[in-house]
C-alpha positions in Angstrom: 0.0 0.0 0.0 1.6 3.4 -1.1 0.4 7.0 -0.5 1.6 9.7 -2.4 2.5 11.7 -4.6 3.1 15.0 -2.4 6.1 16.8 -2.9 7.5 20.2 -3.5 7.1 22.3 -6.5 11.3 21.8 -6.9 9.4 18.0 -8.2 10.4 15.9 -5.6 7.9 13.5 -4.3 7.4 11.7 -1.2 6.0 8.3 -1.5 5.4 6.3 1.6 5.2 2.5 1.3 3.7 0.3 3.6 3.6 -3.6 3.7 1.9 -6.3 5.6 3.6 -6.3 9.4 6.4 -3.7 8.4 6.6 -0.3 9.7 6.1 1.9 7.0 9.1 3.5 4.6 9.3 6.9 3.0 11.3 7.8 0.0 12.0 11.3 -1.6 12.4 10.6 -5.2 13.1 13.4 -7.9 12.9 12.9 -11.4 16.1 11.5 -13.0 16.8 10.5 -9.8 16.9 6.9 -8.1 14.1 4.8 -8.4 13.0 2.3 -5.2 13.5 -1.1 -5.9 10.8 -3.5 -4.7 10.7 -7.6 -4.8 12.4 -10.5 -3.0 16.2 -10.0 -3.0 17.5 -8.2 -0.1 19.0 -6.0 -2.4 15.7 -4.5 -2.5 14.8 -1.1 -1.2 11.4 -2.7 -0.2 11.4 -6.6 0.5 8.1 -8.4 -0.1 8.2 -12.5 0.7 4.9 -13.7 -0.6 5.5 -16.6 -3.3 5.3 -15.3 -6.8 7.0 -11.9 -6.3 10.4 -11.9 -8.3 13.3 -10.8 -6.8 13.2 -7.9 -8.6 9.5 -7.7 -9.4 9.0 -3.7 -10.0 10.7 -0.2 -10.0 8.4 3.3 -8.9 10.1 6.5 -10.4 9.6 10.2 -10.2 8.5 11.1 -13.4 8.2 15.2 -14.7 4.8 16.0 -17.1 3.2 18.5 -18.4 0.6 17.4 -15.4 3.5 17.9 -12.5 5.1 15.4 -10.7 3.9 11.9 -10.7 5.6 8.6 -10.6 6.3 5.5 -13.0 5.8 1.6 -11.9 7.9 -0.3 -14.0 7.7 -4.1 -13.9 10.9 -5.9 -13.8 9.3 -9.8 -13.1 9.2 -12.5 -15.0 5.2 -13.3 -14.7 4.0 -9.3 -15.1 2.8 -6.9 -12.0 -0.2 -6.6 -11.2 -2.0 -3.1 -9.7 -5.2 -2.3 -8.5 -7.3 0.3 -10.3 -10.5 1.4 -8.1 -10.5 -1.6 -6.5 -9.9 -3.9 -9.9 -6.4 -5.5 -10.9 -4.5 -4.7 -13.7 -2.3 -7.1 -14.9 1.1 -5.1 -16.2 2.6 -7.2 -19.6 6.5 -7.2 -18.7 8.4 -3.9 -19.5 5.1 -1.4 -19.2 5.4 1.5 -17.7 2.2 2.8 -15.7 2.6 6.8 -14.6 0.4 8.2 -11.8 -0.4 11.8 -11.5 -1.5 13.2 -7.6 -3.1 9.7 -7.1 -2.7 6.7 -4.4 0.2 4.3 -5.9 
């Protein structure tokens, strides 16, 4: 679960992540920037252990538009990402990009 975008005019944004039993993380991203890492590797920014997620299963990004700041979900897995839109999933094909604009992640 991710709140966010909030941020600045400069175009950083603030996203806080939160998973299941975890206390929850926030991250200042600016576009160009670093991205947060999220899957099952350690190496991960955020680490998520339920079977299925990749070790590397997605990236979020702070993205610049015409619309302001926003960020990018980028899956990285090998079986697609999937997100919820108004409470119904969308299944991400590998490689897609999804950008959010002053919207819950």
């Amino acid at each position: 679960k991710a709140s966010g975008p909030t941020g600045p005019k400069n175009g950083t944004i603030v996203v806080l992540l939160e998973t299941d039993g975890q206390q929850p993380k926030q991250f200042r991203l600016a576009p160009g920037k670093r991205t947060i890492k999220v899957g099952r590797s350690a190496n991960c920014d955020v680490v998520l252990t339920p079977k299925g997620v990749s070790a590397h299963h997605f990236n979020i990004a702070a993205i610049a538009s015409k619309c302001g700041p926003g960020v990018a979900v980028q899956d990285m897995s090998r079986n697609g990402t999937c997100l919820l839109s108004h409470g119904s999933p969308l299944k991400l094909p590998k490689g897609v990009k999804v950008e959010v604009f002053q919207s819950a992640v």
